[in-house]
C-alpha positions as CSV (number, residue, x, y, z in Angstrom):
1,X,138.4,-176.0,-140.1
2,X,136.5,-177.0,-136.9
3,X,137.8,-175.6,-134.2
4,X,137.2,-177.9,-130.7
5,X,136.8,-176.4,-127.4
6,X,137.2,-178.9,-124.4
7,X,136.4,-178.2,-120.7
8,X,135.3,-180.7,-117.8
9,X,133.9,-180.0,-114.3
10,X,134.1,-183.9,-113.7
11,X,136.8,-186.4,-113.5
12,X,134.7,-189.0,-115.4
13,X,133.1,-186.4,-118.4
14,X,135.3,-184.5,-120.6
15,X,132.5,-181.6,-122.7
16,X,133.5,-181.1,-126.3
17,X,132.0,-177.7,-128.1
18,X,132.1,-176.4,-131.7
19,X,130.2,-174.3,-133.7
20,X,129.6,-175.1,-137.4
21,X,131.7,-173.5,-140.0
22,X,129.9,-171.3,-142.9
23,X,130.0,-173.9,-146.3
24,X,130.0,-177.1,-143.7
25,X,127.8,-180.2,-143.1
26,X,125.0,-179.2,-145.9
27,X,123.0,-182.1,-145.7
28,X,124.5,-183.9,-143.0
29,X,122.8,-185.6,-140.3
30,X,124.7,-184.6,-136.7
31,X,125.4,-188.4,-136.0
32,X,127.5,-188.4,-138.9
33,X,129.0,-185.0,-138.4
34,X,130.2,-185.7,-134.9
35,X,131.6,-189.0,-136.2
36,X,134.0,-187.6,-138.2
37,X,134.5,-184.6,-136.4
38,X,135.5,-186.3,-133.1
39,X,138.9,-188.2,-132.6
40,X,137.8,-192.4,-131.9
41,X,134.4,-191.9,-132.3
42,X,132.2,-194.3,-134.0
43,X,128.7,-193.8,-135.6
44,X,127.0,-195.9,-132.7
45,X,128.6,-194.2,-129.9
46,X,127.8,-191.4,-130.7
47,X,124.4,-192.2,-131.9
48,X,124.1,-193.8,-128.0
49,X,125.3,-190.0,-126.7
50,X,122.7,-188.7,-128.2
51,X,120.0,-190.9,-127.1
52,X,121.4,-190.2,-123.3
53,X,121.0,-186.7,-123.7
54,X,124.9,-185.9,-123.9
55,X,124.6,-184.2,-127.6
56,X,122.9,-180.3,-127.7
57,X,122.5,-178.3,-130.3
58,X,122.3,-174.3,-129.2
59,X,121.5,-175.9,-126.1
60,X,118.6,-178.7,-127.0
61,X,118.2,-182.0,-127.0
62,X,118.2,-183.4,-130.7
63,X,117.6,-186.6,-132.4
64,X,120.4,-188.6,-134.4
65,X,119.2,-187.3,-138.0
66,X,119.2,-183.4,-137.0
67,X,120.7,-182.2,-140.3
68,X,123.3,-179.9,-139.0
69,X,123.3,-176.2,-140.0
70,X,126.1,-173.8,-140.2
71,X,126.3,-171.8,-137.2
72,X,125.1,-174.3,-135.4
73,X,126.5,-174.4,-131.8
74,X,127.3,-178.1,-131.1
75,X,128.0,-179.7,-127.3
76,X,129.1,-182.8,-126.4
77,X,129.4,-184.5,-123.3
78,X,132.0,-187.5,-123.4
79,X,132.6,-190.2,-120.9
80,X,135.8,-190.7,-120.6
81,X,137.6,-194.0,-120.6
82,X,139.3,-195.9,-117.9
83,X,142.6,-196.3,-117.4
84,X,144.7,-198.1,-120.3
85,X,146.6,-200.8,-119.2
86,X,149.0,-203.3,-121.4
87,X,148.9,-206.7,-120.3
88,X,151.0,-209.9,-121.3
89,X,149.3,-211.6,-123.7
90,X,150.8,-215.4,-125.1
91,X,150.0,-214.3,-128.9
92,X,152.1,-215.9,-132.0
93,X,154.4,-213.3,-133.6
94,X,157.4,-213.5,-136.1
95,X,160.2,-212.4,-134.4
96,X,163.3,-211.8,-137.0
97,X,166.3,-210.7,-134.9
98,X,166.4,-210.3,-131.0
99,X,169.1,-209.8,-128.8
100,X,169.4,-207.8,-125.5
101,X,168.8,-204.4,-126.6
102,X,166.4,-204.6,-129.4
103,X,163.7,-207.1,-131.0
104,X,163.2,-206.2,-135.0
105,X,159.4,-208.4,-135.7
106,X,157.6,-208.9,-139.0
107,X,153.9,-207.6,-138.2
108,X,151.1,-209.4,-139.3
109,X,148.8,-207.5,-141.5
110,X,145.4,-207.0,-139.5
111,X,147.3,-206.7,-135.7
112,X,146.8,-203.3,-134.4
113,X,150.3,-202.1,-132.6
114,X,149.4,-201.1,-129.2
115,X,146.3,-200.8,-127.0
116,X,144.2,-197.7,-127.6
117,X,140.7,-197.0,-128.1
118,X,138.7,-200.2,-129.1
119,X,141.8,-202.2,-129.0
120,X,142.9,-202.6,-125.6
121,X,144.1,-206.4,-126.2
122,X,145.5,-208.4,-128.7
123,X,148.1,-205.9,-129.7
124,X,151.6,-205.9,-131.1
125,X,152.4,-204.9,-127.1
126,X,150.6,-207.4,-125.6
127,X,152.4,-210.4,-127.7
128,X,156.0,-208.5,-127.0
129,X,155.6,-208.2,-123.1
130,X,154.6,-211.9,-122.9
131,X,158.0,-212.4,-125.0
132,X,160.3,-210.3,-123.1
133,X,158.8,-211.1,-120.1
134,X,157.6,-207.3,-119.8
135,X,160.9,-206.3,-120.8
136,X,160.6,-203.3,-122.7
137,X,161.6,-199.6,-122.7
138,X,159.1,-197.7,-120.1
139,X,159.0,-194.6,-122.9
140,X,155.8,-194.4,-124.1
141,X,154.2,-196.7,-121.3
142,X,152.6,-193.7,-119.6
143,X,150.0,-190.8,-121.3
144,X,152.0,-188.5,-123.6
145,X,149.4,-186.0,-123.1
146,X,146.0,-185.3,-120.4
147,X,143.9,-187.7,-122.6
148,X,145.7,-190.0,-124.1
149,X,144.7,-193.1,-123.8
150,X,147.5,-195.5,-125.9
151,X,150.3,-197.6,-124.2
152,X,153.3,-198.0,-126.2
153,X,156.2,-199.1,-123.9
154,X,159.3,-199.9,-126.5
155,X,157.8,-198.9,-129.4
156,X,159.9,-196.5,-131.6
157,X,157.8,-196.0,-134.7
158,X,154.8,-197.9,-135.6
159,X,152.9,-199.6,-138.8
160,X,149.0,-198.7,-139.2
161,X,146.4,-201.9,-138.5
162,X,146.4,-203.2,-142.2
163,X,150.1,-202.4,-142.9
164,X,152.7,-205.6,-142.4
165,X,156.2,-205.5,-142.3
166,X,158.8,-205.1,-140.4
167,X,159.4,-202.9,-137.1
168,X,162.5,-202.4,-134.5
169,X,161.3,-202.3,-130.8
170,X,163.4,-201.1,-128.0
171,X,164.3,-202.8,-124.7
172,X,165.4,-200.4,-122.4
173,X,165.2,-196.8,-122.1
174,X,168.7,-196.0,-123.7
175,X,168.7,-198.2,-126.8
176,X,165.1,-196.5,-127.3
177,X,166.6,-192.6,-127.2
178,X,169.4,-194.2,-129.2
179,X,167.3,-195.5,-132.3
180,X,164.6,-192.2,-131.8
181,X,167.5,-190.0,-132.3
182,X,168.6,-192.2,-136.0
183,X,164.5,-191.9,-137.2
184,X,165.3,-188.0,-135.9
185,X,168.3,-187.6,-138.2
186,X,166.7,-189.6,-140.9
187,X,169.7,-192.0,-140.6
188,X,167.0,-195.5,-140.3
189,X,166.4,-196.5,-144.1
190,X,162.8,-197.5,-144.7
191,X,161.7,-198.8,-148.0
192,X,158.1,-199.9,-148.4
193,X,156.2,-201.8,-151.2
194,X,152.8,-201.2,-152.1
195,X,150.8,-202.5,-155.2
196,X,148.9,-198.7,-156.5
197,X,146.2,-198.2,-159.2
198,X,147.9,-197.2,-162.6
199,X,151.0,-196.9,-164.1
200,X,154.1,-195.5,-162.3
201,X,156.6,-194.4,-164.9
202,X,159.0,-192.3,-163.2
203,X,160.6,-191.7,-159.7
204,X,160.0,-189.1,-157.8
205,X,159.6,-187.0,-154.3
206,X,156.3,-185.9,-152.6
207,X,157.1,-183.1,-150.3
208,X,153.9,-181.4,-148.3
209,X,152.6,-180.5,-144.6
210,X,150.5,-183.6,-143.6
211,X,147.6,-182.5,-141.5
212,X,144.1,-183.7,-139.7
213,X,141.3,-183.7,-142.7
214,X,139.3,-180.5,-141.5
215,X,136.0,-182.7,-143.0
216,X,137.0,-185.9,-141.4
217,X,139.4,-186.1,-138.3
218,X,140.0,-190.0,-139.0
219,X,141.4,-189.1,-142.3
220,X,145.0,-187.7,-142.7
221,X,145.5,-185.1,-145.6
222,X,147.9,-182.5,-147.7
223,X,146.8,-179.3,-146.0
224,X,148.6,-175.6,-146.6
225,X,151.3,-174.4,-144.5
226,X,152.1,-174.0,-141.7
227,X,149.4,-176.1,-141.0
228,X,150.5,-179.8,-140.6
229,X,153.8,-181.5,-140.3
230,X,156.5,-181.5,-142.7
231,X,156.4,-185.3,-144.7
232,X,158.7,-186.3,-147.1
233,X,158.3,-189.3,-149.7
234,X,160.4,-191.2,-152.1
235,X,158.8,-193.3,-154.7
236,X,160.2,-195.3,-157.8
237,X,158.8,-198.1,-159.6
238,X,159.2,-201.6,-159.4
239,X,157.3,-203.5,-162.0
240,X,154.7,-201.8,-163.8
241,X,151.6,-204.1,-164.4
242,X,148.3,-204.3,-165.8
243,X,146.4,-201.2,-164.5
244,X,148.3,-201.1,-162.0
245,X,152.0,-201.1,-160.3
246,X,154.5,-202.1,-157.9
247,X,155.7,-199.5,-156.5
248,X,158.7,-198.7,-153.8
249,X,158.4,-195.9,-151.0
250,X,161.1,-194.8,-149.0
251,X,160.5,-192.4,-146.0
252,X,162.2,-189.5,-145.1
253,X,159.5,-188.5,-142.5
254,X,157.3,-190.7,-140.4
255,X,153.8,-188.9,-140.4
256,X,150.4,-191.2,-139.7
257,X,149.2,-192.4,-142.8
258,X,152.2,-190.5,-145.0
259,X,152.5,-193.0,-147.9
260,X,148.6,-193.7,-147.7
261,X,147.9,-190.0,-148.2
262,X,151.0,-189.2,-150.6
263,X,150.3,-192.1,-153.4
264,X,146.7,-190.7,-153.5
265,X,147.8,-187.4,-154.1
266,X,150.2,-188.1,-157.2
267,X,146.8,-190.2,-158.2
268,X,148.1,-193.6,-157.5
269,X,145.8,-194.7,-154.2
270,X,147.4,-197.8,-152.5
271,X,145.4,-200.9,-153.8
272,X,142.5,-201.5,-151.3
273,X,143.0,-198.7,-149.8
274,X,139.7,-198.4,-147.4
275,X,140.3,-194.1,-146.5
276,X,142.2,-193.0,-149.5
277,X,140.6,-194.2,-152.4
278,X,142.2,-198.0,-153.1
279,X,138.8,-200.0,-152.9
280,X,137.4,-199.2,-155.7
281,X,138.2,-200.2,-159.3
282,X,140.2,-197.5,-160.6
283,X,141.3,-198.5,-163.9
284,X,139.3,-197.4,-167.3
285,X,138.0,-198.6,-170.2
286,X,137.6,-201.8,-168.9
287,X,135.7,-204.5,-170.0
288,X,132.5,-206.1,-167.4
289,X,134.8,-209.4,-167.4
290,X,138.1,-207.6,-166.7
291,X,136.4,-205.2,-163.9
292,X,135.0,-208.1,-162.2
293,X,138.5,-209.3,-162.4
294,X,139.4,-206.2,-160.4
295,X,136.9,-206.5,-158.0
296,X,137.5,-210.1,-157.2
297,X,141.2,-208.9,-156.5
298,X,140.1,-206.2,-154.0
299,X,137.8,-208.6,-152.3
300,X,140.9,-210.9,-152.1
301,X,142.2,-208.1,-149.5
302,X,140.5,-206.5,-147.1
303,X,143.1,-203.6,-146.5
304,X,146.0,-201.3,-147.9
305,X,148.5,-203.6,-150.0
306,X,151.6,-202.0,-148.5
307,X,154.2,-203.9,-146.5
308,X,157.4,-202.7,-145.0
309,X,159.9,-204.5,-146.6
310,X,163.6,-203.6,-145.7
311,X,164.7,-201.6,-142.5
312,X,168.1,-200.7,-141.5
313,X,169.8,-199.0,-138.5
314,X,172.9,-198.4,-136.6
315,X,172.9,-200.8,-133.3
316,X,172.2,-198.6,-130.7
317,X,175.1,-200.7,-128.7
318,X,177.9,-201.9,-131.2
319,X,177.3,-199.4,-133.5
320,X,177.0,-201.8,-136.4
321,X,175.1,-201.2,-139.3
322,X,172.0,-203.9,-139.3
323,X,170.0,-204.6,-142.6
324,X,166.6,-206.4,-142.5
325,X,164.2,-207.5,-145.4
326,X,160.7,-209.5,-145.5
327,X,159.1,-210.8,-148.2
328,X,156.0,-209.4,-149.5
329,X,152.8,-211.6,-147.4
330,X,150.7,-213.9,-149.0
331,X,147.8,-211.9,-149.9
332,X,150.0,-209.1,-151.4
333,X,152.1,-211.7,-152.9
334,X,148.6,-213.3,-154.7
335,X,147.4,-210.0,-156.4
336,X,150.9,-209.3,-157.7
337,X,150.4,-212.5,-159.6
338,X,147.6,-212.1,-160.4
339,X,147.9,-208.9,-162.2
340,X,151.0,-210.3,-163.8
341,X,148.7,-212.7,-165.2
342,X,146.4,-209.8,-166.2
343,X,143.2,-212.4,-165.1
């Protein structure tokens, strides 16, 4: 585990530090180390900070393929961002129920939820202020924490970049306690459906503490407790198919990444998975003609084959209980027939 020290003497630079655990980064050049290591950092950036000076290494300059050594005493200098701001934006969305208090959409997959690092436009937030007229709970429209750079105003729980489906968004202050307090008490029902390499026989519960990835801090992962959060999974299957399933997940606990992370640890990665293991072919003793078949299939999708399908919740106002379902999106819905087919 990697353990970050920050400190600043300037409003504008923000220094990271970390020294090099024993047994970590054999072989790795510091370009890639940082990359993972550091929250929304990307291999040119940091390969730029670098160049600039802003990376030492037991206080020298270095160049980007320094291969890092344990004990190595690593400092970064980072520039920090400005502002974040959420502007309306007039871009299509699919809205499924609205009235005064809430908006329930069907996400596209491919739209990223809310500004943040390297997407500060063209978000899920963007499209809803244009369509509420910037009507939206203020919770979550303001830094959570000194650093934080995302905007979420009415957003009560959120769907990753390549995930579609279907989200509730709050708009006012009120109805967005109202429905965080039902995804406290696990009261919301979630069920999500998500085509996974092999065959899913049986149903069952995944129960772990979900936690950074000490070797990768983009990647989520089943760490030891206490370490992590608490995540809870339900999974049963749906149709079972060739090398492959349809599988449904229902969640207890809302953790980034949870069903991405929990299907590759019962050794069923999400098909097209591109950080847990999906994109490759994972089926065996196949043919050259039936893995090409594969491939074509995961080149048919550029992301995670999960969707949020149904959602259900008490109105925050009447009370009444309010049941949503979307069908499964084109592209998912092609590779489900297309392993049917089995070619």
């Amino acid at each position: 585990m990697v353990n970050l020290e920050y400190s600043s003497e300037s409003p504008n630079e923000t220094t990271v530090s970390l020294t090099v655990p024993p047994g970590q980064a054999a072989d790795t050049r510091i370009d890639v180390y940082l990359t993972r290591i550091l929250a929304n950092a990307t291999r040119t950036k940091v390969a730029q900070g670098i160049k600039e000076g802003r990376v030492s290494v037991n206080g020298g300059s270095v160049k980007a393929s320094y291969i890092v050594q344990p004990g190595d005493r690593i400092d970064c200098v980072l520039l920090r961002p400005p502002p974040m701001e959420a502007e309306p934006e007039d871009i299509p969305i699919d809205i499924v129920f609205e009235d005064d208090a809430l908006i329930v959409v069907d996400k596209v997959a491919g739209m990223v939820v809310h500004p943040a690092y390297g997407n500060r436009t063209g978000t899920l937030v963007n499209a809803l202020l244009h369509h509420t007229g910037a009507r939206l709970s203020s919770i979550g429209d303001s830094p959570r924490f000194e650093g934080d750079v995302s905007v979420r105003p009415g957003l009560v729980h959120r769907l990753d970049k390549g995930t579609s489906g279907l989200m509730v968004v709050a708009k006012s202050d009120p109805v967005h306690a109202h429905l965080a307090q039902q995804f406290f008490h696990r009261t919301i029902d979630r069920h999500y459906h998500a085509l996974v390499w092999g065959i899913v026989l049986d149903s069952g519960t995944v129960e772990t503490q979900l936690g950074r990835d000490p070797r990768d801090r983009k990647r989520m992962a089943v760490v030891e407790a206490p370490g992590g959060k608490h995540a809870i999974t339900h999974f049963e299957p749906v149709e079972t198919l060739t090398g492959a399933a349809l599988a449904q997940f229902q969640l207890e606990t809302g953790r980034t990444h949870q069903i991405r992370v929990h299907a590759a640890h019962i050794g069923h990665p999400v098909f097209g998975d591109p950080t847990y293991g999906g994109r490759k072919v994972l089926a065996t003793g196949l043919s050259r003609v039936k893995k090409r078949f594969y491939q074509n299939l995961l080149d048919s999708i550029p992301r995670q084959a999960l969707h949020a399908k149904t959602l259900a919740f008490a109105h925050p106002l009447s009370g009444e209980r309010m049941s949503f379902s979307s069908d499964l999106p084109a592209d998912m819905a092609h590779v489900l027939e297309r392993l049917r087919s089995g070619f």
